[in-house]
N, C-alpha and C positions, 0 to 999 in steps of 0.2 A: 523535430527535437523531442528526446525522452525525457520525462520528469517522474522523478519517485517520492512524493510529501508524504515524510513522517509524520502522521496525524495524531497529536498526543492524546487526543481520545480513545484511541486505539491503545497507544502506549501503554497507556493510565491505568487499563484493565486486561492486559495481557500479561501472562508469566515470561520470565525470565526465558527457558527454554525455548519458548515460540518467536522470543525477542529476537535470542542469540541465531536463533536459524534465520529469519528475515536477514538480521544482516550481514551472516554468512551466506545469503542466498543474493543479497546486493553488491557485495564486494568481488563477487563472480560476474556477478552484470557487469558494473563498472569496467573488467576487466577484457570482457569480451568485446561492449564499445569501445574501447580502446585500443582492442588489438585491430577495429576493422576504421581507426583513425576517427573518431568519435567520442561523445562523453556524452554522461544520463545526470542531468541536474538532480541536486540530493536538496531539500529543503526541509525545512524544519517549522510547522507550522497548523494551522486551519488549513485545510485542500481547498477551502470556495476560497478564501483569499487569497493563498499562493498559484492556485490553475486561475483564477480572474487574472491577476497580474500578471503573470507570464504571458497570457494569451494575449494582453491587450500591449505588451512589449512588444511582444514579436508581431505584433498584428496577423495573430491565427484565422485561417478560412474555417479550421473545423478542429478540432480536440478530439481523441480517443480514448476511450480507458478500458480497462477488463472491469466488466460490475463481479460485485460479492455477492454473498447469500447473505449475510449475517444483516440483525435487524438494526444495528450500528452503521454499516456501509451503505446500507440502500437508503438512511437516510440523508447521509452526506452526499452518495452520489445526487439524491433528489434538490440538495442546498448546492451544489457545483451546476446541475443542469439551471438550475433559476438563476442563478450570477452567472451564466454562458449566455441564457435567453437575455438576459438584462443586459449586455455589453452587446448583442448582438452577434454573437459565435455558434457557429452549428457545434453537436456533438454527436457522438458515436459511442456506445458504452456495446460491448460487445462480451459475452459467454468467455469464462474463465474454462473453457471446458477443453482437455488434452483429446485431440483428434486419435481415435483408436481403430483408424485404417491409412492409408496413405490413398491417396486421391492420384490417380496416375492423369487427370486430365489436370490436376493442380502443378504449374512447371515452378520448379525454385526461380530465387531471383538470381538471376545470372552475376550482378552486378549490386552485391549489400551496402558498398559505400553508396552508391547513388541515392537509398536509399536514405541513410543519415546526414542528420544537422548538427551541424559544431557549433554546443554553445557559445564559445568562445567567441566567430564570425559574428554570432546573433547578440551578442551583449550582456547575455544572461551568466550571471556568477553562479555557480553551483559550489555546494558545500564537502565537505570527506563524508566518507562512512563513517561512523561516530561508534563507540568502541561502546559496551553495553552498560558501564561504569559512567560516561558521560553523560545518560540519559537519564541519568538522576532517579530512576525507580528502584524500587524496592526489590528490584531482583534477585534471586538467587544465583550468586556466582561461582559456585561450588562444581568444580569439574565432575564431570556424569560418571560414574562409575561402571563399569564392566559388570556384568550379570544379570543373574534372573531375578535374584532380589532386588536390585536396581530399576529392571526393565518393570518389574510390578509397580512399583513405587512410582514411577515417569509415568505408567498407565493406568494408575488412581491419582493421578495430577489432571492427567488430560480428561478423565471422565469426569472428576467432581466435582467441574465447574475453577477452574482454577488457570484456566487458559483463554485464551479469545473467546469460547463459548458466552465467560462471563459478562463481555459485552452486551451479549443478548439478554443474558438474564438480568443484569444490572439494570437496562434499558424498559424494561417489561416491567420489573419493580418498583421502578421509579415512574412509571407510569400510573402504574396501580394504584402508586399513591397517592401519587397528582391526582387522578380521579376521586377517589375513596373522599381526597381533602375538600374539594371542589362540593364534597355531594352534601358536608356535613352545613 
């Protein structure tokens, strides 16, 4: 079974544009499980508490996930692997990394449904893909404009901290100050 948790931590400090592509980038997912007669559970939540509970519904042998770089995700992945160890659930956190040769000893899977689990059979309620408006942040909903002025503009967005990056930096300052407070 697939699961994709909105982690409002993420949310909370991500712009608009990087929003809108996640879930222009999920409502393609959706659509692919679905064409190969499957569906990817959409939640809305904490990841340790929605992968804890899912895992312990379904009574999972083992959890996968693709790990992040960012110093937001490696923490959480670190709070989902301590709620997998504590329920007693193996896990597998595996390289987000696109293969940049094809592996000719590597054979496709002849058979993709065999592969997939239908929430539906297993119990589990999965939610919509949630339009960028219902997620209640602050984002910018102003359709992207065509051009060069434009495209400057979205590339002094993504550089100056005003995207996912800011997780990390947010993260790192709030650290610092944790410390800094601690010392006084």
């Amino acid at each position: 079974m697939s699961l994709f948790v909105l982690d409002e931590a993420i949310l909370s400090r991500a712009d608009g544009l990087g929003v809108a592509f996640m879930l222009g980038s999920l409502r393609a997912l959706r659509d692919w499980y679905q064409h190969h007669g499957s569906d990817i559970v959409i939640r809305h939540g904490d990841p340790t508490d929605v992968v804890g509970c899912i895992a312990e519904a379904i009574d999972a042998d083992r959890v996968v996930w693709n790990s992040d770089h960012s110093r937001l995700a490696r923490g959480r992945d670190r709070a989902v692997r301590r709620e997998l160890t504590r329920i007693g659930v193996a896990y597998t956190s595996v390289a987000s990394e696109r293969p940049t040769e094809t592996d000719a000893a590597a054979a496709p899977f002849p058979d993709v449904e065999a592969y997939l689990a239908d929430p539906n059979a297993l119990g589990i309620e999965t939610g919509t893909v949630p339009r960028l408006s219902a997620l209640g942040g602050a984002y910018d909903s102003a359709p992207l404009a065509v051009g060069t002025a434009s495209a400057r503009k979205q590339l002094r967005a993504l550089s100056n901290g005003t995207t996912y990056r800011e997780c990390d930096d947010s993260g790192i300052n709030a650290t610092q100050r944790e410390t800094a407070g601690s010392q006084v």
